[in-house]
Backbone as JSON Lines, residues from 0, in Angstrom:
{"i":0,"aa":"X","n":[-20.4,6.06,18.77],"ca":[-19.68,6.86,17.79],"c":[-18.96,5.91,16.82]}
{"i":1,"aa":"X","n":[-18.98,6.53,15.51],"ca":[-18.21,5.25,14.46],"c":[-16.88,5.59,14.64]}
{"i":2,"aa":"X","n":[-16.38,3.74,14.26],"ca":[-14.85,4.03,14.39],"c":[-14.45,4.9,13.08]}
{"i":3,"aa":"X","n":[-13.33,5.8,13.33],"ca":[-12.58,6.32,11.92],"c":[-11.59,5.66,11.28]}
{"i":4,"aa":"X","n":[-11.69,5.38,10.14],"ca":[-10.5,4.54,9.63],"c":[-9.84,5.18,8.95]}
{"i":5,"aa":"X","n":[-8.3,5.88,9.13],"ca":[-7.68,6.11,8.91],"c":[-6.97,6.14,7.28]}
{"i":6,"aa":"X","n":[-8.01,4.68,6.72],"ca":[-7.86,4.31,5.51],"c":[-8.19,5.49,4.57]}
{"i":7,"aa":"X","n":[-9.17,6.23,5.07],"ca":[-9.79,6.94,4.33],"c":[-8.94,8.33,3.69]}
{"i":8,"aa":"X","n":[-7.4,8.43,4.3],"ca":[-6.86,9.39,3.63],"c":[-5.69,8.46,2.99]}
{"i":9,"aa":"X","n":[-5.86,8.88,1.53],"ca":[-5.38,8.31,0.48],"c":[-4.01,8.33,0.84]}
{"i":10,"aa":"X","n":[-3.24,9.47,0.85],"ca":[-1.97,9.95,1.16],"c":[-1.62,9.09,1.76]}
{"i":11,"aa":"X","n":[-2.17,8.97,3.12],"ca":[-1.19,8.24,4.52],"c":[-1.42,6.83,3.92]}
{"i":12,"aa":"X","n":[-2.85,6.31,3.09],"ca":[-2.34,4.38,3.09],"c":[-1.05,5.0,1.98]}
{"i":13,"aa":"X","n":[-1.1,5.33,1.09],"ca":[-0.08,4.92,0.11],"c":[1.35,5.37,0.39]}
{"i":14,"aa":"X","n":[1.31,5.61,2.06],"ca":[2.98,5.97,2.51],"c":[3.18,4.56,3.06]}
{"i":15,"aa":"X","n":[2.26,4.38,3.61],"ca":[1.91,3.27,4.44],"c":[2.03,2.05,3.32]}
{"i":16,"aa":"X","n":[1.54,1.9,2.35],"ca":[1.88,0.63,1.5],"c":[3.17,0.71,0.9]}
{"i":17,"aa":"X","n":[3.75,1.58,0.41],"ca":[5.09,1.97,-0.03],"c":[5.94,1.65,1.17]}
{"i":18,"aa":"X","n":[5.61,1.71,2.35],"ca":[6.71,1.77,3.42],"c":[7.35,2.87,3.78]}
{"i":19,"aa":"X","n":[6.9,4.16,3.54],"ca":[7.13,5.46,3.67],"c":[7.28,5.92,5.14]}
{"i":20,"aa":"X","n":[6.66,5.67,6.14],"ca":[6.17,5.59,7.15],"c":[7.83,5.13,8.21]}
{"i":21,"aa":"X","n":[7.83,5.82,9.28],"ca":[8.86,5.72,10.16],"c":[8.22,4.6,11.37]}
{"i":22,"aa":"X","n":[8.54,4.11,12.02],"ca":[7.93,3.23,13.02],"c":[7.34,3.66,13.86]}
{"i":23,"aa":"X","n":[7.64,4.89,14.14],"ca":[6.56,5.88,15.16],"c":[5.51,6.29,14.72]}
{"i":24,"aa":"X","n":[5.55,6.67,13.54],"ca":[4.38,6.98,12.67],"c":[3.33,5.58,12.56]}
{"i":25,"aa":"X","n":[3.83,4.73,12.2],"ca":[3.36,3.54,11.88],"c":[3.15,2.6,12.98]}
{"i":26,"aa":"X","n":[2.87,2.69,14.09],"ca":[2.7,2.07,15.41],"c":[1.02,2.42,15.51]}
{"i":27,"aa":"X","n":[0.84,3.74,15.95],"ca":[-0.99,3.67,15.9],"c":[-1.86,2.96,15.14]}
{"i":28,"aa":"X","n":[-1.29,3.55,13.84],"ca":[-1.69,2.85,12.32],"c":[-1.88,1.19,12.75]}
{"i":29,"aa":"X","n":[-0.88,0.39,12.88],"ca":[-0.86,-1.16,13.41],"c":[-1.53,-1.64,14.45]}
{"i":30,"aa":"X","n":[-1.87,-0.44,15.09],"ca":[-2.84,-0.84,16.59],"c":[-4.21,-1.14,15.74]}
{"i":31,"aa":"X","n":[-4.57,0.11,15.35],"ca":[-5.9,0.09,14.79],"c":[-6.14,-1.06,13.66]}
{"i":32,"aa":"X","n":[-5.19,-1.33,12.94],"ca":[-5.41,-2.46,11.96],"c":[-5.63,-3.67,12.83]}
{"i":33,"aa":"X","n":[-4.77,-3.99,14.12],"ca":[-5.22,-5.17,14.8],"c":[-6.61,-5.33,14.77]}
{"i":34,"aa":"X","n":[-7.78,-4.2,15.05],"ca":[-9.19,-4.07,15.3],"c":[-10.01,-3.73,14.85]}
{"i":35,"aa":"X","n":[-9.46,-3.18,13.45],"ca":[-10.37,-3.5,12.28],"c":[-10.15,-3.94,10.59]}
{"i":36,"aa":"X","n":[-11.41,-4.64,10.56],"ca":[-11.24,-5.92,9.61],"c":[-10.86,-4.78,8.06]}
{"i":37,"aa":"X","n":[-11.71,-3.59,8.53],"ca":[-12.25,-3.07,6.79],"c":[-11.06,-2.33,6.67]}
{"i":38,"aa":"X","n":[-10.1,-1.92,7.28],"ca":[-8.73,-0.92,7.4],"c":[-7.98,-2.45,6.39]}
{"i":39,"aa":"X","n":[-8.06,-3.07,7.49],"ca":[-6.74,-4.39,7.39],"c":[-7.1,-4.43,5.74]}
{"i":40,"aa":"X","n":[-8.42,-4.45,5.02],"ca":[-9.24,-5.27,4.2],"c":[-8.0,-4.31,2.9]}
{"i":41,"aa":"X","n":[-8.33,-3.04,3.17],"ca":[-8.39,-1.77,2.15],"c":[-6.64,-2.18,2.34]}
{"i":42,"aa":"X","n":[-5.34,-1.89,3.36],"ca":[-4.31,-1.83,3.31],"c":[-4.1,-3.38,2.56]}
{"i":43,"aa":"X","n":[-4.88,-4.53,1.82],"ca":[-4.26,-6.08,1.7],"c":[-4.46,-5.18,-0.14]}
{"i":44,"aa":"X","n":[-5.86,-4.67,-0.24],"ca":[-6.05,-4.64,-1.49],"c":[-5.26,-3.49,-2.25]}
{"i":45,"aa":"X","n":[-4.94,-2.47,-1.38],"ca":[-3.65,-1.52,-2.04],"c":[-2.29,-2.18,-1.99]}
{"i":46,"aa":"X","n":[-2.09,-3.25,-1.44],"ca":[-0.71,-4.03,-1.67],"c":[-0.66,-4.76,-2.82]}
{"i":47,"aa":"X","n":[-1.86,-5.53,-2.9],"ca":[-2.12,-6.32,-4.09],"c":[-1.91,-5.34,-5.17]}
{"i":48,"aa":"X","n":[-2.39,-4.15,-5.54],"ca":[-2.5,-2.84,-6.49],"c":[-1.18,-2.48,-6.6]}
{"i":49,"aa":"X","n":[-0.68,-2.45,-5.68],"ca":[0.86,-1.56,-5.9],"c":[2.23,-3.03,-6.42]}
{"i":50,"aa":"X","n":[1.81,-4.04,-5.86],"ca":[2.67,-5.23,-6.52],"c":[2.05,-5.35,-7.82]}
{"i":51,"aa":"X","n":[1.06,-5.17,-8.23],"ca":[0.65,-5.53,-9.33],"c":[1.28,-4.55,-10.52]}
{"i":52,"aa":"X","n":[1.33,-3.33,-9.9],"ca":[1.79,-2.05,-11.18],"c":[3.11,-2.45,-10.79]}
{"i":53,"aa":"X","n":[4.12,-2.5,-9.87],"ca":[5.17,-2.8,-9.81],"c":[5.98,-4.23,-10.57]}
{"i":54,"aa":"X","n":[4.93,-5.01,-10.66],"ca":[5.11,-6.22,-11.86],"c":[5.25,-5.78,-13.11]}
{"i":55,"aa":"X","n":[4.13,-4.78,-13.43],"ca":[3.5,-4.6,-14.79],"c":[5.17,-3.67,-15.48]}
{"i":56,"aa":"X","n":[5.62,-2.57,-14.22],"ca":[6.86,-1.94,-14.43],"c":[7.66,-2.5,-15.45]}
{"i":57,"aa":"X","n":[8.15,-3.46,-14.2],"ca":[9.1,-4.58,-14.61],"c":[9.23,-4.92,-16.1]}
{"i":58,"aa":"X","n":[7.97,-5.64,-15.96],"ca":[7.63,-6.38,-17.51],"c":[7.69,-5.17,-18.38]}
{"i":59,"aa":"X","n":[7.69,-3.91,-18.56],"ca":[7.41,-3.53,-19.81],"c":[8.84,-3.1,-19.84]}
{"i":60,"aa":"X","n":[9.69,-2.85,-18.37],"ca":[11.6,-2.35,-19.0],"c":[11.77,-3.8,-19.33]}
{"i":61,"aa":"X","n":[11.27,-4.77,-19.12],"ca":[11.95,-6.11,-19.86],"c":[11.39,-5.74,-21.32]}
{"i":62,"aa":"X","n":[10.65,-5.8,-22.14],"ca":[10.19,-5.51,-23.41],"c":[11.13,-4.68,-23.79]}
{"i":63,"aa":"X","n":[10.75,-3.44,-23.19],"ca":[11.84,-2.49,-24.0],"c":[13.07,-2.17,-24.03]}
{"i":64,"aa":"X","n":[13.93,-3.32,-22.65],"ca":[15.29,-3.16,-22.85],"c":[15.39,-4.81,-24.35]}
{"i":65,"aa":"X","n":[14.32,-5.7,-24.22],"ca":[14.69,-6.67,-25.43],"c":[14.57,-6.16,-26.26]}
{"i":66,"aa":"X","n":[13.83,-4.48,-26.58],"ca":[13.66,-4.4,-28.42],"c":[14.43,-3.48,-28.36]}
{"i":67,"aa":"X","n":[15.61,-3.29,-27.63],"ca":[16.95,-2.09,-28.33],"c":[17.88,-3.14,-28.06]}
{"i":68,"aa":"X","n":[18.36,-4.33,-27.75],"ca":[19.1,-5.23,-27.92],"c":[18.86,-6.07,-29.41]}
């Protein structure tokens, strides 16, 4: 039988990359990432995604708090 990866519901990774997630909640979740590569793979590349827009944030209230100063 194939494993299910959990990855596959959008909702739960992006509580899960946000840190949304209570430690009880997030304990199975960490088991299963120990044992598989393509979960671990998908939760590295939605971190990379969510630091990246969270940069991009940043940078544009820096722009637009410099052009009303």
């Amino acid at each position: 039988m194939p494993q299910e990866h959990w990855t596959e519901d959008e909702e739960l990774l992006a509580q899960v990359v946000l840190g949304r997630l209570s430690e009880s909640q997030r304990d199975p979740l960490d088991r299963h990432l120990a044992s598989c590569e393509e979960c671990r793979r998908r939760v590295a590349d939605e971190q990379l995604l969510a630091a990246g827009v969270q940069r991009a944030g940043r940078d544009d209230l820096k722009v637009r708090l410099h052009q009303r100063l």
